[in-house]
N, C-alpha and C positions, 0 to 999 in steps of 0.2 A: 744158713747162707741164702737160700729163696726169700724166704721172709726178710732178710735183713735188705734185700736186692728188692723188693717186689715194694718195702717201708718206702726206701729212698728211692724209688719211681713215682711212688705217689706224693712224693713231696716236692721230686723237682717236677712234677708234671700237673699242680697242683691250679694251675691255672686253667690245663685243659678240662681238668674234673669239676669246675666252681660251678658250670651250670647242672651239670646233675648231679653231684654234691644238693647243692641251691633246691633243686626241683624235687629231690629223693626227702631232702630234710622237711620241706614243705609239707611234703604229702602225708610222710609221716604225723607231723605236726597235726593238719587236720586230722586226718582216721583216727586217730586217738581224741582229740578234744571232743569230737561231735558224740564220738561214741560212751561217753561218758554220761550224758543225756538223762539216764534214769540216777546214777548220783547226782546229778545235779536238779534234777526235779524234786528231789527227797529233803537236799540241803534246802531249798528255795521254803519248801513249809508249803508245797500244790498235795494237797493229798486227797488229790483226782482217783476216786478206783480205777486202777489199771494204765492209767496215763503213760507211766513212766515204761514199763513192759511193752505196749504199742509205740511210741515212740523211739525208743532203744531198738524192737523187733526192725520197724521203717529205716530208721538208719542205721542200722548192720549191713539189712539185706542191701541199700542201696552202693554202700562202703564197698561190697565185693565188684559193683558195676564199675563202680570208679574206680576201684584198683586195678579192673581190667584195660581202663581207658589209661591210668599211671602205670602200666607195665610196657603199655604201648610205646608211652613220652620217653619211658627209661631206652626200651629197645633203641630208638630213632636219637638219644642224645650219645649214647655209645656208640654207634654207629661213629660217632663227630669222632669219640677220643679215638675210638681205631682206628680210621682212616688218618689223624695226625702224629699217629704212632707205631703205625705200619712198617718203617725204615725200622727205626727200634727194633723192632719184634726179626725185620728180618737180619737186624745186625747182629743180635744174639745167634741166630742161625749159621750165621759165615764164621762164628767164633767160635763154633763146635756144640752149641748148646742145643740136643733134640727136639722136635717137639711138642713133646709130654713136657718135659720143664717150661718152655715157654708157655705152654697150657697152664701148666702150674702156677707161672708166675703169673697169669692174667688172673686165675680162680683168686689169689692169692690178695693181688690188686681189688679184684670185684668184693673180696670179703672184708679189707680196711677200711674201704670208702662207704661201703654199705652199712659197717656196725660202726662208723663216726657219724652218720647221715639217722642212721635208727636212735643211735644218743641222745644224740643231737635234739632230733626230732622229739623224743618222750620227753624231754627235757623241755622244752618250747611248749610241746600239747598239756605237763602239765602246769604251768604256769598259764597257756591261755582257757585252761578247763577251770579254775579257780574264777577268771575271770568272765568265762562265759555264764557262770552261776549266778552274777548277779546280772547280766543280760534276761538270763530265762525269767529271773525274778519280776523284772519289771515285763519280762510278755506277759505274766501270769500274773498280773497286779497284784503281789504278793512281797509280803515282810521277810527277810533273813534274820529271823532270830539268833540261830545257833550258828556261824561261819567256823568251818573248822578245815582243815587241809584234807584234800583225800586225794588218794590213788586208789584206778582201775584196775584188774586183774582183768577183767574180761574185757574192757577198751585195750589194755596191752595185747592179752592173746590174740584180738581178732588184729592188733596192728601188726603184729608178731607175722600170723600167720601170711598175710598180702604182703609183707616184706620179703617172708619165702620166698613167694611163691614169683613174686618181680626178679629175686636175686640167682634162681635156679634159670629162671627164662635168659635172662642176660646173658649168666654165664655159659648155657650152652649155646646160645650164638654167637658169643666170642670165641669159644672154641672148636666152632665149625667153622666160623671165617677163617681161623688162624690154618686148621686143616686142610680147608681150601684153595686156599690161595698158595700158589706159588712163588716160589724166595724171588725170582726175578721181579716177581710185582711188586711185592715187599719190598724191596730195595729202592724199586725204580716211582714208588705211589707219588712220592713228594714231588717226581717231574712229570706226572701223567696229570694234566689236568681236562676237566669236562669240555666233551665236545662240544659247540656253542653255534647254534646260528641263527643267526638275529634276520629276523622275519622283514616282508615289505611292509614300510613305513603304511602305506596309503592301502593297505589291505587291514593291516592292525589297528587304522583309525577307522574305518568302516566295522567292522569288530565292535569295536569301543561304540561305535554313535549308535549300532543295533542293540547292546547290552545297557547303553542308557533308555532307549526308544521299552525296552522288556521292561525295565525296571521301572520305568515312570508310567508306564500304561497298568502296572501292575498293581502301583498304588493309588493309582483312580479308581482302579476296580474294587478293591481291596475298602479305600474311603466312601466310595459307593454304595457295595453292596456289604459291608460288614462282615463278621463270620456268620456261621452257619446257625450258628445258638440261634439268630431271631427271627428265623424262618419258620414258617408253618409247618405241620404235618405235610398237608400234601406235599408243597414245595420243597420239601428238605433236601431229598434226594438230586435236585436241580441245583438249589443250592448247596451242596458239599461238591458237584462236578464244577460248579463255577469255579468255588475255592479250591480246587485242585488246580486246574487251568491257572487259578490267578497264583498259586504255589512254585507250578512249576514255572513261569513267565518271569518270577523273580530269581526262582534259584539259578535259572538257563543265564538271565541277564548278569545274574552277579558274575559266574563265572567268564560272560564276555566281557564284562569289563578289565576286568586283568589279565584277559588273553588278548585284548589289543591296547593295554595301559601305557607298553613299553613306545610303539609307535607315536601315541596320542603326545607322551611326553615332549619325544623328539623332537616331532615337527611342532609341537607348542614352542620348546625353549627355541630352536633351531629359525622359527618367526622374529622372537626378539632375541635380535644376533648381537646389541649392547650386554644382555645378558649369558648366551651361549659360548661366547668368544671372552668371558671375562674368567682369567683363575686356572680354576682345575674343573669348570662346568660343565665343557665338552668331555672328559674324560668320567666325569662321574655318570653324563649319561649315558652313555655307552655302554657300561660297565650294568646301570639299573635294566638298560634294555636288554642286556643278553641276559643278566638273573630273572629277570620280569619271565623271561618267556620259557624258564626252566621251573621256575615254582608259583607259573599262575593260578593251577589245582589247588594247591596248596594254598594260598592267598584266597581262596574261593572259599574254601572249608573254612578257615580260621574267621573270614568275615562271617560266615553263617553260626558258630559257634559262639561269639561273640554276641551275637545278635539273639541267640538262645540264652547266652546266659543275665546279660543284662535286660532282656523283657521278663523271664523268668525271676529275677529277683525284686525287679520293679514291681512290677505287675503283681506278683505274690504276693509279697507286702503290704503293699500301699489296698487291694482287695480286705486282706487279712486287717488291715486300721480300718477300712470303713465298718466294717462287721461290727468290730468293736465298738465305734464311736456313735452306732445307731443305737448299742443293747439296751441304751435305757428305755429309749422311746418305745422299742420293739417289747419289751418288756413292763407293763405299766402295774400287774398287780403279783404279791409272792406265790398265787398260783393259780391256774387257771385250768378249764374245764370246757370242753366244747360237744356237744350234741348237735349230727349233721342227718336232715331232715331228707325222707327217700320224697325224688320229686317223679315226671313222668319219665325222665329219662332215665333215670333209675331203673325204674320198675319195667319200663320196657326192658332193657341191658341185660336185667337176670332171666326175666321171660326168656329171650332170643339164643344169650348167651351163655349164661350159669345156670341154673335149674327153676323149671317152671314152679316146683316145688317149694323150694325157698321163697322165690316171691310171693306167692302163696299167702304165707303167712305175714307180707309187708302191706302195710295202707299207704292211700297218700297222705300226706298231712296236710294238715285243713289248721291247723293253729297250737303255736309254740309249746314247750315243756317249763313249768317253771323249777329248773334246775335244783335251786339251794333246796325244795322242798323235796322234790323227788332222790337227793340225795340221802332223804334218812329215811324215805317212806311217808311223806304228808301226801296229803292229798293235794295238788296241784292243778285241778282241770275238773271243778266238776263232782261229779261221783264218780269219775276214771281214778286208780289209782297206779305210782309207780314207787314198785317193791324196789329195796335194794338191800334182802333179805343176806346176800352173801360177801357184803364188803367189810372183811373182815381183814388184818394185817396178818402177817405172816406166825405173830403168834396167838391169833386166833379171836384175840381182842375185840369186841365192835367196835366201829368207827364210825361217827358221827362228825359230822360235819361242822358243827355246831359247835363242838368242844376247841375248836380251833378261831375258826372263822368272827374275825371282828367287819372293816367295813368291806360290803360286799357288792355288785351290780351285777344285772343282767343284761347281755347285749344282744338282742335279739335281729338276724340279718335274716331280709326278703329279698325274692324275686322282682324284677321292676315289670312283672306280669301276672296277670292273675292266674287264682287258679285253674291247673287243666293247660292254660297258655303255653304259649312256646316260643312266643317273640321277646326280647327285652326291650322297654321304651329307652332307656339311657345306655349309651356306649360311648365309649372313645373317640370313634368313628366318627359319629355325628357331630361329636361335639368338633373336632377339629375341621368336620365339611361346614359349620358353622360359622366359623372362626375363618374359614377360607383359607385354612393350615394342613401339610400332610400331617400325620400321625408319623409320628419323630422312630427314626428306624432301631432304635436301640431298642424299642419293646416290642418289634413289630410281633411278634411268637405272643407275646402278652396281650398286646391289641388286639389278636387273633381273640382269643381266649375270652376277652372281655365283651367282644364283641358277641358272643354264643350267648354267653352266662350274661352279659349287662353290668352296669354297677349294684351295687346292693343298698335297699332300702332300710333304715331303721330310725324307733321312735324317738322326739327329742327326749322327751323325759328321760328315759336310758342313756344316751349319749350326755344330756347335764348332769348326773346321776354319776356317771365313771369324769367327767370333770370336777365333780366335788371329791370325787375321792382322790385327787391328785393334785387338789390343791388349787383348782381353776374357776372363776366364776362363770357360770352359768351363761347360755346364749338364747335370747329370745328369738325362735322364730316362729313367724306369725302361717297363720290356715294357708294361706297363699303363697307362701315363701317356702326356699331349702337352703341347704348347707352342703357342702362337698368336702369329706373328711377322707384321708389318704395317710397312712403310716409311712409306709416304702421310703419316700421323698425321692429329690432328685428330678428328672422330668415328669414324673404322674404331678407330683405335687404342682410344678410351675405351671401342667396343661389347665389342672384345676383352678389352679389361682387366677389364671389369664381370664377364664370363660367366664368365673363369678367378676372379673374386675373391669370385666367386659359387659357387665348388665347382660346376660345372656340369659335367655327364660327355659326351662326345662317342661316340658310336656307327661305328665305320671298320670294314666286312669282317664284321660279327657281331662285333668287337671293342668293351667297354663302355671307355673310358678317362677317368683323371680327369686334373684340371691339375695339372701338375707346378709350377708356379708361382703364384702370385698378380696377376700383372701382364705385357700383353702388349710384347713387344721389338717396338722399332722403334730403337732405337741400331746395331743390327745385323742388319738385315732385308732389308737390300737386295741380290735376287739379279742384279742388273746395274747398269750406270751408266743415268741416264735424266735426265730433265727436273723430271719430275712422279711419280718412286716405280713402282718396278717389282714391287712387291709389294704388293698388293691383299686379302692373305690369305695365311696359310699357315699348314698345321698338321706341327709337326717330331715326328714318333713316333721311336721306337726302331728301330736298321737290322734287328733280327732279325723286328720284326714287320711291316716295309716290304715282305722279301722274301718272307712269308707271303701277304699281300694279291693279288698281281698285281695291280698299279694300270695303267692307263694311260698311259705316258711322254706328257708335254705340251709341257717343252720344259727345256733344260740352257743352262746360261751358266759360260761359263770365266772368271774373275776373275783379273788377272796381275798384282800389283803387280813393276816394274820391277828388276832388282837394285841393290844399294845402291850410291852414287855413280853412278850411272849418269844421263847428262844426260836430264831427262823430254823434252824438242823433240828429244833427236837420236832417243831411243826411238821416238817417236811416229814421225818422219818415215820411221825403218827399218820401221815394217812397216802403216804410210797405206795400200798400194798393194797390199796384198793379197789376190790373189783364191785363196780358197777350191773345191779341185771338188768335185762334190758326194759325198756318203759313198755306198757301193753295202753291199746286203746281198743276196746271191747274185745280182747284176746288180739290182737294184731296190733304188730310195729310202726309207729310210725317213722323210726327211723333208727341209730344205733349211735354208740360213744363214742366221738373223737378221739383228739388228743388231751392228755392229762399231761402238762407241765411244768416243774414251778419253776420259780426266779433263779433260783440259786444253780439249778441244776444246767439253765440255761448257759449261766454268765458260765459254767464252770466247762460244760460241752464247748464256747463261744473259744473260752479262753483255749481248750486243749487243740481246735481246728485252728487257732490263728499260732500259737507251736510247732505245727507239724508244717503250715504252710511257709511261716518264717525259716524253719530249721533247715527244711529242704531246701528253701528255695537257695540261701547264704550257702548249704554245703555242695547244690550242685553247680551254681552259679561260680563261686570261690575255685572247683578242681578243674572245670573248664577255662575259666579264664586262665590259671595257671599253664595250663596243658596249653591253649593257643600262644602265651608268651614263649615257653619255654621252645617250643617248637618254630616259633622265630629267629628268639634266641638262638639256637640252634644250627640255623640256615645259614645263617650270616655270621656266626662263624664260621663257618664251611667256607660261603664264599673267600671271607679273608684270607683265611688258610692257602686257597686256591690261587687268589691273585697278589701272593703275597711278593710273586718274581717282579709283577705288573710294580708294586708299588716300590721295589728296590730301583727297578729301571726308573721310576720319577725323580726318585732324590739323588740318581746317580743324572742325571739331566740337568740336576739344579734346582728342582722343586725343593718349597720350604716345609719344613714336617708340617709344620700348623697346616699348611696348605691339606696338603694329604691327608690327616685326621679328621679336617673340616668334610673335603671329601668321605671320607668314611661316615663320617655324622651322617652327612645326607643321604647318604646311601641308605642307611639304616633306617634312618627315618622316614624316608617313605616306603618301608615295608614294614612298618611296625603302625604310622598312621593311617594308610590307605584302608587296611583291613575293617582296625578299628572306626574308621570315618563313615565305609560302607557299613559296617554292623549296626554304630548310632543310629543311621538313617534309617534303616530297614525297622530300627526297635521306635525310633521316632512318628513312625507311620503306625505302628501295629498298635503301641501303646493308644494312639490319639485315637485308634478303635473301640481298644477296648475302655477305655476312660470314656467314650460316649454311653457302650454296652454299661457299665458300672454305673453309670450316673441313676440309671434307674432307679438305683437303691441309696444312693444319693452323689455328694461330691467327694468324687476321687482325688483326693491329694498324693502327689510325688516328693517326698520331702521326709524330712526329717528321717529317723533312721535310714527310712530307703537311701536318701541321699548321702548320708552316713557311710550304708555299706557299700553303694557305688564308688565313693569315695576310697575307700579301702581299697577296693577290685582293681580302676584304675591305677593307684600306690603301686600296688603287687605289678600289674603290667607295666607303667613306667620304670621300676625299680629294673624288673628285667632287663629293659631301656635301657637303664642304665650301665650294668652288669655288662650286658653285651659288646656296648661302646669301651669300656673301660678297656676290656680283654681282648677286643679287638685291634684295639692304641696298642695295647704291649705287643700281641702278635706284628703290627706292623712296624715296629721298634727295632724288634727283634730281627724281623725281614732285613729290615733298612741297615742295619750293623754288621748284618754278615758280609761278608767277601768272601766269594769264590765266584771261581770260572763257570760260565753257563758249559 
């Protein structure tokens, strides 16, 4: 009899259930697709070691955050259906039904909705998990071979479990409010409505003009001083208290703007009286100023959420494509090898700070290692030799270099000071006091850096040398002339380009030299394989004036592209395992082994960081914006709920429905756009930050998928939109048809 009673509640109250119905099935939806992440890595043909375990791990642990954030949304939408079915509950009470039944029957309600919503939802997640599979494929620029159907066991249980664990929370706040509350209120909910009062107009627009005055000072500061990334060491700490200041100037302002919104409106329409006096205009504001001033908090947060989620998925992404779309350049040979040279600062650092001992046994270095030889043990410098008695693979095999290695280059980088020095003659600095230009803020932390260290010096021979191996001809520059080579791109490359296209003469050793060029390289500038560009600078002179200078060795990188036909994974795996000993020069170091990286291993590291950035950013981006809909949704049902006498008294006056709905339209809508308007903005400014910060590494595009899945996130919050408007036409339908006596 419960069950049959508790069915047909949920069916004829099936309206009031649509938005958490709607929001319960969602969420489901997602926790199950994203979680799915390592079957779908496996299907895609990524067979990254451990990829699919790290990513599955990140989005579990993240999954439980968000279901606490979706147990939240559920609590606050039941809230809605209890309060519109309060009478109900206490009419079962006047008819002799205790308590505990009434309890029952809600448990009973919370358990249909929930295991239609949970159906539902695996049902949606695995049809959009099939289809996220060939999404990961193309993050992973990778083939789907073998497509076949699967389901999750472990994406079910962990959805399973956060279903729980929402539907136990629910339920016992239903059943403490039911406890709670008394029949008399039960009976009487549907004529109690909120107490309401609407603030001074001209207090609320001063409100409003001080929360735009916070918010627009906020984004000077903000386009001013950038984040905190491009600060120096010393200055850091100055600037992260700015960006706190300038943090909290915005979040203070946002919330003043919707805590004097409801005023600002007023006296706005209330100016032009052709439109305040036409319709139902006066009544709909009225109506937005008294909600205005009850859920301006609430409109505060949702703007802020908003604004996290869409800079968070922008921003993530469109980051996560530039990575990508550099890896070739960043990446110019199948593997590479770098040897970093102890300079004075070095060696003082261990003196001071690590053990006098250890330094001890370091030199300075006075002149480079020639790699390719000292990799199998030639003699490289001399009668100096460098063993590499012990690089042997893991199953014990020698390794020689040689057995792999077709063409190969050295890229040898100095100091723009001799040795013992400690000045650099080339920086950033000068060049842009040159130019009669600041030094562009987006690198300022870099500028910093470059300014200490200098740009780096290397031979042309070497530098045409890794051109021909990539298929470049050669560049003549003469005793007297340089070159400016920069991988990064972005603004290093354009300061570079400007200063050569500028005729600007460079100063090296008492050497005056001009640019050999007009435009700085970055097609071929890359002195190792790397992530994010391993050239930051470089100035390429002539080898006879190289060896004039005595520059400082800083650090060398061997470049080895593979021989031809030769399998790149058997390559790579011959010489993974290699340990290098360290190079002696008359028993002492002159310095010790970089990084060892090949191509493959790069693109494959490149590809599983732009995965993890993607995945997160669509899955935390995707349950926020949910969450901010549904919780509008939400509100404005409620309202309706509440002024649903208000809208009986119109049509009993003579108001036309269209009238009244249009009414409601707008109501709605500027509590569903203002939010969203404020968030754009807020992400409009932060974005246009960090699109300068990025540029460094080059141009930041917003588009394509990014705008894809903004596209989608929008969809899902208009849909809400829509949903809400819809249910709330019927609730006022419904209003409007009743008859009875106030």
């Amino acid at each position: 009899m419960l069950c049959k009673l508790a069915w047909g509640n949920v069916r004829r109250a099936g309206r009031d259930y649509l938005v958490y119905l709607l929001t319960l099935t969602l969420g489901v939806t997602v926790f199950y697709a994203f979680n799915t992440i390592s079957m779908q890595v496996d299907i895609a043909g990524i067979d990254e070691e451990g990829l699919a375990q790290v990513m599955g791990s990140m989005l579990g642990d993240l999954t439980y955050f968000l279901a606490g954030v979706m147990a939240f949304l559920m609590v606050y939408a039941n809230n809605f259906i209890m309060k519109r079915r309060k009478k109900e509950f206490g009419l079962y009470q006047v008819l002799g039904m205790g308590r505990g039944r009434v309890a029952t029957i809600m448990a009973l309600e919370t358990v249909i909705v929930s295991v239609v919503a949970f159906v539902a939802g695996i049902v949606l997640g695995v049809g959009l998990s099939q289809l996220m599979t060939f999404f990961t494929a193309s993050l992973f620029k990778t083939q789907i071979a073998n497509f076949h159907f699967f389901f999750s066991v472990h994406a079910f249980n962990l959805t399973l479990a956060c279903m729980l664990v929402m539907f136990v929370l629910t339920l016992l706040l239903n059943l403490r409010a039911v406890r709670r509350t008394k029949l008399i209120e039960l009976m009487g909910a549907e004529r109690r409505n909120e107490s309401i009062k609407t603030r001074n107009p001209w207090i609320a627009i001063a409100i409003f003009a001080v929360g735009v005055v916070l918010v627009g000072v906020a984004y000077y500061r903000l386009l001013r001083d950038g984040f905190p990334l491009t600060a120096t060491d010393s200055k850091l700490q100055e600037a992260m208290n700015q960006f706190g200041i300038t943090t909290a100037m915005v979040t203070v302002g946002t919330f003043a703007l919707f805590w004097g919104l409801s005023g600002m409106l007023i006296k706005l329409l209330q100016s032009l009286r052709g439109v305040y006096w036409r319709g139902l205009n006066m009544f709909t504001m009225r109506q937005l100023a008294a909600k205005v001033n009850t859920v301006c908090f609430s409109m505060g947060v949702i703007a802020m959420l908003l604004f996290l989620a869409i800079t968070s998925v922008t921003c993530g992404m469109s980051i996560a494509n530039v990575m990508n779309e550099n890896l070739e350049r960043y990446n110019p040979a199948d593997m590479s090898q770098t040897y970093v040279y102890y300079t004075p600062d070095t060696l003082d650092y261990y003196k001071e700070y690590i053990n006098p001992s250890e330094a001890d046994r370091m030199v300075l270095a006075d002149s480079t290692v020639d790699l390719y030889s000292a990799w199998h043990g030639d003699p490289w410098h001399g009668d100096r030799k460098g063993k590499s008695a012990d690089n042997n693979d893991e199953t014990g095999k020698k390794v020689n270099i040689a057995d792999v290695a077709g063409e190969h280059v050295q890229i040898d980088s100095y100091l723009s000071y001799p040795l013992g020095g400690s000045d650099p003659s080339v920086t950033p600095s000068e060049m842009c006091k040159a130019m009669g230009e600041k030094l562009p803020k987006a690198f300022g932390g870099s500028g910093s850096n470059a300014d200490t260290m200098g740009l780096f010096v290397t031979p042309a021979s070497q530098y045409n040398k890794l051109r021909q191996m990539m298929g470049e001809e050669p560049v003549h520059i003469g005793h007297d002339q340089y070159l400016l080579t920069c991988d990064i791109g972005g603004e290093l490359v354009d300061l570079y380009t400007k200063y050569m296209a500028g005729g600007h003469a460079l100063t090296l050793g008492g050497h005056t030299l001009k640019p050999a060029t007009d435009k700085s390289d970055e097609d071929a500038a890359a002195i190792a394989n790397s992530a994010m560009g391993s050239n930051p600078g470089t100035v390429v002179v002539a080898d006879e004036l190289l060896s004039q200078l005595n520059l400082q060795p800083y650090s060398s990188s061997l470049l080895v592209n593979y021989k031809q036909g030769m399998d790149t994974t058997e390559a790579d795996e011959s010489i993974k395992y290699t340990v290098l000993d360290n190079l002696l020069v008359d028993g002492k170091e002159p310095g010790s082994w970089g990084t060892f990286i090949t191509r493959s291993e790069m693109y494959a590291q490149a590809a599983q960081m732009n995965g993890l950035i993607s995945y997160l950013a669509i899955y935390i981006g995707f349950v926020l914006v949910i969450a901010c809909a549904a919780i509008l949704s939400i509100q404005q049902l409620s309202n309706v709920a509440d002024g649903s006498r208000s809208y009986r008294v119109l049509a009993q006056i003579g108001c036309e429905d269209r009238q009244i709905r249009h009414s409601v339209m707008a109501q709605q809508a500027v509590f569903f756009l203002f939010p969203l308007a404020v968030g754009l903005a807020h992400s409009f400014v932060a974005l246009k930050v960090i699109i300068e910060l990025v540029s460094i590494f080059g141009n930041m595009s917003i588009g394509g998928t990014v705008g894809l899945t903004c596209a989608i996130f929008l969809a899902a919050y208009g849909g809400y939109f829509l949903v809400t408007y819809l249910m709330s036409a019927g609730m006022v339908q419904a209003a409007i048809a009743t008859r009875y006596s106030e």
